[in-house]
Structure formats: C-alpha cells, structure tokens
C-alpha positions in Angstrom: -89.2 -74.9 -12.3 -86.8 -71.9 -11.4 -86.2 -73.5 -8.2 -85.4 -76.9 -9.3 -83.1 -75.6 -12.3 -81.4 -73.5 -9.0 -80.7 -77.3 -7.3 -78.6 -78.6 -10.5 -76.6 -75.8 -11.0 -75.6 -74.8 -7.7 -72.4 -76.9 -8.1 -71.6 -74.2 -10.8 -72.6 -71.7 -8.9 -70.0 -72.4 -6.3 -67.6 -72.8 -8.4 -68.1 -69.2 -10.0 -67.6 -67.8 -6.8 -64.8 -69.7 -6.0 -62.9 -68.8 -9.5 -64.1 -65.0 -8.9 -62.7 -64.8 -5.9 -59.2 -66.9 -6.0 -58.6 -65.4 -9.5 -58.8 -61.8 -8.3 -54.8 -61.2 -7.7 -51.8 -62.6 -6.6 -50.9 -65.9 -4.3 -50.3 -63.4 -1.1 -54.1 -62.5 -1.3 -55.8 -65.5 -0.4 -56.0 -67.4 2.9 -54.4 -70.8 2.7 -57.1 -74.1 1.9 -54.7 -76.2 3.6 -56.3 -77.2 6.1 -60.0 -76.1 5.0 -61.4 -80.0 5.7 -63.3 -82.2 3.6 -66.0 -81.1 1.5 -69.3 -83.3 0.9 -68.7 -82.9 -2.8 -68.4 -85.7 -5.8 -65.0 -86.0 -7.6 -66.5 -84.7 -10.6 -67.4 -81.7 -8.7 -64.0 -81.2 -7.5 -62.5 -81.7 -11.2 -64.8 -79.1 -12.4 -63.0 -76.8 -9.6 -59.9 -77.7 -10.8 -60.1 -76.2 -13.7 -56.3 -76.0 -15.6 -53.6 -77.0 -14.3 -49.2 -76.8 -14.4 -47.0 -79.4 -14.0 -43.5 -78.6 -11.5 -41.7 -80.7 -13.7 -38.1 -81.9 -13.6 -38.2 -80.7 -10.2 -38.9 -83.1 -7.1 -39.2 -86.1 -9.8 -35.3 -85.4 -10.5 -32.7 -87.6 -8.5 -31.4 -87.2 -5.8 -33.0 -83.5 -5.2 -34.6 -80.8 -6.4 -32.2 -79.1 -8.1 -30.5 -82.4 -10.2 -32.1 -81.7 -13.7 -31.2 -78.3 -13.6 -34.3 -76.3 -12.3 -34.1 -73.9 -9.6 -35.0 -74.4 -5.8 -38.6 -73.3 -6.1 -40.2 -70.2 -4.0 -43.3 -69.0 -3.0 -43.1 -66.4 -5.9 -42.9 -68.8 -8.3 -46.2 -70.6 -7.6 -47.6 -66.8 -6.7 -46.9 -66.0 -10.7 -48.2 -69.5 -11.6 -51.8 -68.7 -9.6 -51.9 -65.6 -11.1 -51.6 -66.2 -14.4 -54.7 -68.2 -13.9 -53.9 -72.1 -13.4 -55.7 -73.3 -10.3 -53.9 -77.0 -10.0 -50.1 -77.7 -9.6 -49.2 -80.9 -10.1 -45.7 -81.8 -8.0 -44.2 -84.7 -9.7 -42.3 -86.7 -6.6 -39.8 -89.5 -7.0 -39.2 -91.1 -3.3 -36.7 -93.8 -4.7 -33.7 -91.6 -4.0 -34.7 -90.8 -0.1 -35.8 -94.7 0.9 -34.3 -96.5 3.7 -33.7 -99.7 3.2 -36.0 -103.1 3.7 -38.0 -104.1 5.1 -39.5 -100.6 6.3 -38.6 -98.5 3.4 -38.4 -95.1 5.7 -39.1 -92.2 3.5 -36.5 -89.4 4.3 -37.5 -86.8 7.0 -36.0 -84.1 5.4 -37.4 -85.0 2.3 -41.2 -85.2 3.4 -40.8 -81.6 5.3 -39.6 -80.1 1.7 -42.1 -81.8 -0.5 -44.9 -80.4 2.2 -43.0 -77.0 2.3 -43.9 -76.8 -1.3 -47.6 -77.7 -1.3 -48.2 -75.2 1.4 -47.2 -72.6 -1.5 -49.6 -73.8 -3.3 -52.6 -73.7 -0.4 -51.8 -70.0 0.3 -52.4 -69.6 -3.4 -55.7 -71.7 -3.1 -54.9 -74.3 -5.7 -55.3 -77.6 -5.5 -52.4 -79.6 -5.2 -51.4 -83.3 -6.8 -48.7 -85.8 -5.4 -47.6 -88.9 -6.6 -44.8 -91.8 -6.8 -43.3 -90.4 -9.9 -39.8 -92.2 -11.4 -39.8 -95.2 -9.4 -38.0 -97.7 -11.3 -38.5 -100.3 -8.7 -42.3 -100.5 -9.4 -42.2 -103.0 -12.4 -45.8 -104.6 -13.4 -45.0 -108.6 -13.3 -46.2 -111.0 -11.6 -42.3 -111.7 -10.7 -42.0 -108.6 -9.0 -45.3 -108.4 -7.6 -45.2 -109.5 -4.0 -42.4 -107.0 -3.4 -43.2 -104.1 -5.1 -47.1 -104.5 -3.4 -44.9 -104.4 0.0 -42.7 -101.8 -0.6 -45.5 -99.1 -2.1 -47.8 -100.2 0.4 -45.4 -98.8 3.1 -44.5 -95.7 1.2 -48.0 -94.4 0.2 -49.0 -95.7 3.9 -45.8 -93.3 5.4 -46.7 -90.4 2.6 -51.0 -90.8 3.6 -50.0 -90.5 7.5 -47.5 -87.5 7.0 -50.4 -85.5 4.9 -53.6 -86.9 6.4 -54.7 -83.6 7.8 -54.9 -81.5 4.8 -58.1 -80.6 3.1 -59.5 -82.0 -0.1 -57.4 -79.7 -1.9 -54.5 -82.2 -2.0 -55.4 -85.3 -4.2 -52.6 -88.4 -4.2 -51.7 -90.1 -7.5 -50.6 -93.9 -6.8 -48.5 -94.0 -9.6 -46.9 -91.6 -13.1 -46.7 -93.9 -15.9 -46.3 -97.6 -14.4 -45.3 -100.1 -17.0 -42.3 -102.5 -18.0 -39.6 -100.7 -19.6 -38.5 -102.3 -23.0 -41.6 -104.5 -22.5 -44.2 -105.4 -25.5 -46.5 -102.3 -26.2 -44.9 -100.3 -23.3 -46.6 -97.1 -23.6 -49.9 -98.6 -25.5 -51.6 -101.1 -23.3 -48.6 -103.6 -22.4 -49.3 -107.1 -21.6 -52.6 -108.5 -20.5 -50.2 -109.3 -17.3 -48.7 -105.8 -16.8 -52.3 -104.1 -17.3 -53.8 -107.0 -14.1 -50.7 -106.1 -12.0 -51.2 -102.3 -12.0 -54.6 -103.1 -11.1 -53.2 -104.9 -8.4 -50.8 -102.1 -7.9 -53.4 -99.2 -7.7 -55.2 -101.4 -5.6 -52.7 -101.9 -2.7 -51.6 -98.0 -2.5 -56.0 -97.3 -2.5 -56.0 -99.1 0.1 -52.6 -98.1 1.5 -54.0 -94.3 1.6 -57.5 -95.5 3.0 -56.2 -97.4 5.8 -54.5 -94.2 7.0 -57.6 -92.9 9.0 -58.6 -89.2 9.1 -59.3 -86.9 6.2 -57.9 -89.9 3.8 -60.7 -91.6 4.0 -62.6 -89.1 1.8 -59.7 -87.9 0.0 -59.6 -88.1 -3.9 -57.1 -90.3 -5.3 -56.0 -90.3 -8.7 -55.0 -93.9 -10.5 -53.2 -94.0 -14.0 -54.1 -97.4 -16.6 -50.9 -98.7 -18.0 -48.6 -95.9 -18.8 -50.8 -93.3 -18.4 -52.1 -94.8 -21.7 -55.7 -93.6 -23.0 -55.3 -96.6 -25.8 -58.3 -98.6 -26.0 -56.9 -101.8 -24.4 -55.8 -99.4 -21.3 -58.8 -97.9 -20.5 -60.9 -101.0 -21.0 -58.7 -103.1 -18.7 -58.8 -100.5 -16.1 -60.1 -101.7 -12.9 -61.0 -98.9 -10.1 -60.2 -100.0 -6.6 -62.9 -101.2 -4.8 -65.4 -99.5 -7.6 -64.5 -96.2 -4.6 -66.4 -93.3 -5.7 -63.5 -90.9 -4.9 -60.8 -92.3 -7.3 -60.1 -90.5 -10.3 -58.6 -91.8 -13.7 -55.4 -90.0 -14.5 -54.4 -89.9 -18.2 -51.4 -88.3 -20.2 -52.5 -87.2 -23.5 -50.0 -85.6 -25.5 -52.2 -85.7 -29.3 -51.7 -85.8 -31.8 -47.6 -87.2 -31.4 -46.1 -85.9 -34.1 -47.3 -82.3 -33.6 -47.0 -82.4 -29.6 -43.9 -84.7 -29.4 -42.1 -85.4 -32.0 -39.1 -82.7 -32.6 -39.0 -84.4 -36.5 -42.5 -83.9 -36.6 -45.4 -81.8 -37.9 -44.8 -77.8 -36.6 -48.5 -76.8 -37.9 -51.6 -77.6 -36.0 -55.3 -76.1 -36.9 -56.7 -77.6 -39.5 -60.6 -79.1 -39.3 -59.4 -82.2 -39.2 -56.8 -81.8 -36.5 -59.5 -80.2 -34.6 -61.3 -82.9 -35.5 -59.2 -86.2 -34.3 -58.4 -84.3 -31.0 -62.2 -83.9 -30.2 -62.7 -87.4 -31.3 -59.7 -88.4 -29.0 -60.7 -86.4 -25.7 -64.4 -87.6 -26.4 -63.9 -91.1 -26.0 -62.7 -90.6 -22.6 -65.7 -88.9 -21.9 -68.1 -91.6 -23.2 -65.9 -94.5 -21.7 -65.5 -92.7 -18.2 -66.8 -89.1 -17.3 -70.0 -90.0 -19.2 -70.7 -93.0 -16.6 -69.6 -90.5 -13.3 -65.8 -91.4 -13.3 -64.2 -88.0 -13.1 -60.7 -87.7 -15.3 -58.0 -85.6 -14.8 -55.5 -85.8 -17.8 -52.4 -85.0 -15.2 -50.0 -84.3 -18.5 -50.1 -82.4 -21.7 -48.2 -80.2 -23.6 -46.1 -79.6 -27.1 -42.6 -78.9 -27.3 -41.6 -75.9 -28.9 -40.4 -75.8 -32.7 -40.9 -72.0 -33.5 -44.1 -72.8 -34.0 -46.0 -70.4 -31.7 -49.5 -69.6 -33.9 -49.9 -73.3 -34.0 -49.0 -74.3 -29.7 -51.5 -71.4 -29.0 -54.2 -72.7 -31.5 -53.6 -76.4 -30.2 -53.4 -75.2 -26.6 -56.7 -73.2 -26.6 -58.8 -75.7 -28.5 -57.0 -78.8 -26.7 -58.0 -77.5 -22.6 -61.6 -75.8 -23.8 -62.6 -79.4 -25.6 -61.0 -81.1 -22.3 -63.3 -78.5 -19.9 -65.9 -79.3 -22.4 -65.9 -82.5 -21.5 -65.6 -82.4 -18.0 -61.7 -83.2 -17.7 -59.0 -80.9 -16.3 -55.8 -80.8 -18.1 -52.2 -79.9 -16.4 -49.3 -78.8 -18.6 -46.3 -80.2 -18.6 -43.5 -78.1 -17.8 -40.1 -79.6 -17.2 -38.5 -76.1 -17.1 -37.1 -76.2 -20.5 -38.4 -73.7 -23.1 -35.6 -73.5 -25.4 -36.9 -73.7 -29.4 -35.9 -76.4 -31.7 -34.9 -78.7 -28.7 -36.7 -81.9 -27.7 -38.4 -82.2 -24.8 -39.0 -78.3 -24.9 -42.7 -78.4 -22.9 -41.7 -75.8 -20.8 -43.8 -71.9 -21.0 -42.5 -70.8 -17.4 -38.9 -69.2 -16.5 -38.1 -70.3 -13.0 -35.5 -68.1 -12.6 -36.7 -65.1 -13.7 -40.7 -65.4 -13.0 -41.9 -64.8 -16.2 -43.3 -66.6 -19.0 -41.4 -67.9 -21.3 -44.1 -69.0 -23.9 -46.8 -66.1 -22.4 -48.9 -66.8 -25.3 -49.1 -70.4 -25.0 -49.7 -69.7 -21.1 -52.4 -67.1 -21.9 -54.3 -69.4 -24.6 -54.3 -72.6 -22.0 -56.0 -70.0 -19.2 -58.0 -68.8 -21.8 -59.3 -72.1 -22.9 -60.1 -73.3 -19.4 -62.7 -70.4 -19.3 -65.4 -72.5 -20.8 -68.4 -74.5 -19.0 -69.4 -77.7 -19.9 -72.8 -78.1 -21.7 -72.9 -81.2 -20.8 -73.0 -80.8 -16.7 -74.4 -77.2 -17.0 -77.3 -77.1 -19.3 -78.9 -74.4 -17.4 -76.4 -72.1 -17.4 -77.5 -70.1 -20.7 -80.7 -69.9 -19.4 -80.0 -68.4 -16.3 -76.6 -66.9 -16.4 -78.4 -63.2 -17.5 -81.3 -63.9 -14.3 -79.1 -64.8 -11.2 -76.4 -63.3 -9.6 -74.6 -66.0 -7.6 -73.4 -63.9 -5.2 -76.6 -63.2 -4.1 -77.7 -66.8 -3.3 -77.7 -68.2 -0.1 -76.1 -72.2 0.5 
C-alpha cells in the first residue's frame, strides 16, 4: 500500500523539494532553469509548481517602451526581491504592436526581442517560471471581417517570438493572447458575441499552431489560451475550444471577484464576511469542476484589488482568494501595474520599483502565505504521510 501511495504523491514530493530549495534565499543563490530542458511532466504538474505568482505590469505592455507608463527600467534586484518574497511566477505582460515592421512580414524589432529576453533571464537565475504573451494589441479584433488578417499577422509574430525563445526550458510558458475581444462590442468583457467567442477560437488556434510549428523544445512547451476577455462567465468558458484538444495548453483566466470590492474605487472597502468567503469559493470552484476537475490545468494570469485604505480587508481577501485558488489546483498572479497609491483607481500595485520594497508588505506577505497550502484534492495522501517520509530521502 505504502508503496503505491509513494507513486501518487511523488509529483508532490518533487515539488517540496523544489519549493525548499528555491525558497531558501535570494535570486543570486540559485542556478538559472533557463535552459534546464523539458520535463516529462503534465501541465497540471507544472501549475502545481507554479505556485503564486506577480504580474510586471505597466511595464513591457506600455507603448512604445518600457518606461512609457511611468515604471522604472527593471533590474535584476528587482525580480531578486520579488523571488524572495516568495512568488515563484512572473508574468511579463508584452505588447509587440509598437516594434512591428510593416506587412506583409511583420518583423518584430531586434532590439526589442533581446530586451524582453534580457528580462526573463532575471527571472531564470531566480528559478521562476516565466509567462509571455501578445498583450495590448489593438489590431487583434475578433470578427469574422478582420479574421483573415489578423490570423496572418499573429501567426507571423508568435512564429518570430516561438523561434527567438525555442531553446528555453519548460519554465517559460507563452500566452497567445491578454484579454482578446471587440472593444465597445455587445458583452465585451462577459462572453461577447457567439462570433467574437468562434474567432478567438480561431485565433488561439492559429498562434498554437504558430508556436508548435516552430520545432525544438516548443513542441512540448505549455501554452496558455484566454476565452473571450479573459472572461470566466459561463458563456466563455463553455464556448472555449482548446487547440487541437493539445494536452499542454492551459486556460488562462483573469478573476478580479468580487468587482465591487476588487475593482471598483466607488465600491465596497470591506471584504470577510461568510458569505464573501462564500461567493468567491463558489466562483473559483466552478472553474475547477468545468476545467481542472476534467485535467485542464488553469492558471488565473490576473488578480488583485486596488487599494482604498482598506488594508485588513486586501490581506483577508488576498489570503483566502490564492489558498482557495491552490486549493483547487489553480495558480493565481497578481496584478501589479506599479501603482500603489491609496484612494486611486487602478491602484493594484504592492511592489515599489524604485525603491525595492513593498509597498503593500502585508498584502504581499498574506498572497505568499496563502499559496502555502496543498490541494486535497490532488494530494490525498499527504496527511497521511507527511509525519512518515522525509522527501529528501527518496530516491527518483
């Protein structure tokens, strides 16, 4: 029995040692996973590893550089302070539109490419993970109008972006698209058109197979696809269509729940109640039963609540939010867009740039602390064995 109960949680097990050992200090420790190859391992196994994760927002998705929305030029330090505050995932929003060459070949920037991989490289020396996408890319419009061109020209971007990056290990992970939909269209950010939700399909369809094509290490490599908006609405989820049924896509949500709490700067400042606790669960657990439930790993690439002097209630919310999200078997990254000034909108941001130091440490502290949990559901044998079996004595 012991033996069999050893198979099923091995995944765990691995991922214990690999949380003991990349959580034990600062970025400079570690030896870079850039180029660590591909692992024979499930997407839900690399989710699990995962674990929490920070958005580098209002960065590289700002036009025309880095700097344009007012963030600084970021350093190895700063993703050092990120890793060791405990977040093992940085998510590097990307907008290409403003370093395109013209039709028909669309060349992507040179200069452009060498920063954006300057930047994940920070990231692998830290031993995070690392997500890229096609971020504010107001050309990619979901109608059947603007269908033929916009499969053409994302093709040849995620086809230029797959070849630069091909050789990394499976800790980099592409995302086709942010939050595709038609802007001042019908139900824009839940569920769109019946047409909009077929042409995304059609969209995440051509850049899977865009990446794919590319040979090498992307034949393997997890790819994350987003339903209409990012949208977790019913309508979204049920008409999303994964490429080629490809068992190494992942569905990428953006939940920010409840809205008027996370959101809204006119809106409720308290969060904690049963029942808040409550519709959140109920929220997070439909994913579960419509997608990690049936082996389609999610990653819920943004969350967050601006900040309305309302710090008991962004910890409580923060904490319960990412452990019911690990409970589940989902990794959520926060959004941070750099600005952490109270009583603003749009104030997501927990990290000062400038200095490198939190800016909300006890919203940081309670996401990290909420990500130390382990599914039930994947790991039922973990109670029973987590006071027999040191994993660092097993062999693999």
């Amino acid at each position: 029995m012991i033996k069999k109960l050893l198979l099923k949680v091995k995944p765990l097990l691995v991922a214990s040692v690999f949380a003991a050992t990349t959580f034990a200090g600062t970025g400079n420790a570690y030896a870079s996973t850039a180029y660590t190859g591909m692992r024979n391992i499930s997407s839900q196994q690399i989710v699990n590893q995962m674990k929490v994760g920070w958005n580098l927002g209002n960065s590289f998705d700002g036009s025309p550089n880095e700097t344009s929305w007012g963030n600084p030029v970021t350093t190895q330090p700063m993703i050092n302070a990120i890793k060791a505050e405990g977040f093992n995932t940085i998510r590097i929003p990307v907008t290409w539109q403003s370093h395109l060459g013209a039709a028909p070949n669309y060349t992507i920037d040179p200069a452009w490419l060498n920063r954006i991989e300057e930047v994940m490289n920070y990231a692998f020396n830290d031993n995070m993970y690392v997500i890229i996408n096609t971020h504010h890319e107001g050309w990619i419009v979901p109608t059947y109008a603007n269908q033929a061109q916009v499969t053409d020209e994302l093709t040849k971007v995620w086809t230029q972006i797959a070849n630069r990056y091909k050789n990394y290990s499976d800790y980099l992970i592409f995302e086709t698209m942010n939050e595709p939909k038609q802007d001042g269209g019908p139900n824009e950010w839940s569920g769109g058109t019946a047409e909009n939700r077929d042409v995304i399909n059609q969209y995440n369809l051509a850049a899977v197979n865009a990446i794919r094509s590319t040979g090498g290490n992307n034949t393997k490599r997890q790819i994350m696809i987003p339903t209409i908006s990012a949208s977790d609405a019913t309508v979204a989820v049920n008409d999303l269509v994964i490429p080629n049924n490809d068992s190494r896509v992942i569905v990428s949500l953006h939940m920010y729940t409840p809205y008027e709490f996370s959101m809204d700067i006119n809106g409720t400042s308290y969060w904690g109640s049963a029942s808040d606790q409550s519709s959140l669960y109920a929220e997070l657990n439909a994913v579960y039963n419509k997608f990690v439930k049936n082996g389609r790993a999610v990653v819920i690439g943004e969350f967050g609540t601006i900040n309305k002097n309302n710090t008991a209630s962004r910890v409580a919310h923060a904490e319960y939010y990412v452990q019911t999200a690990r409970s589940e078997g989902m990794t959520p990254i926060w959004w941070d867009n750099g600005n952490y000034t109270a009583g603003t909108a749009d104030s997501y941001g927990i990290f000062n740039r400038n200095t490198l130091t939190w800016a909300c440490p006890e919203v940081a502290k309670a996401i990290v602390q909420g990500s130390n949990t382990t599914s039930k559901k994947y790991f039922p044998f973990l109670n029973e064995l987590e006071h027999q079996i040191n994993p660092y004595s097993l062999e693999f």
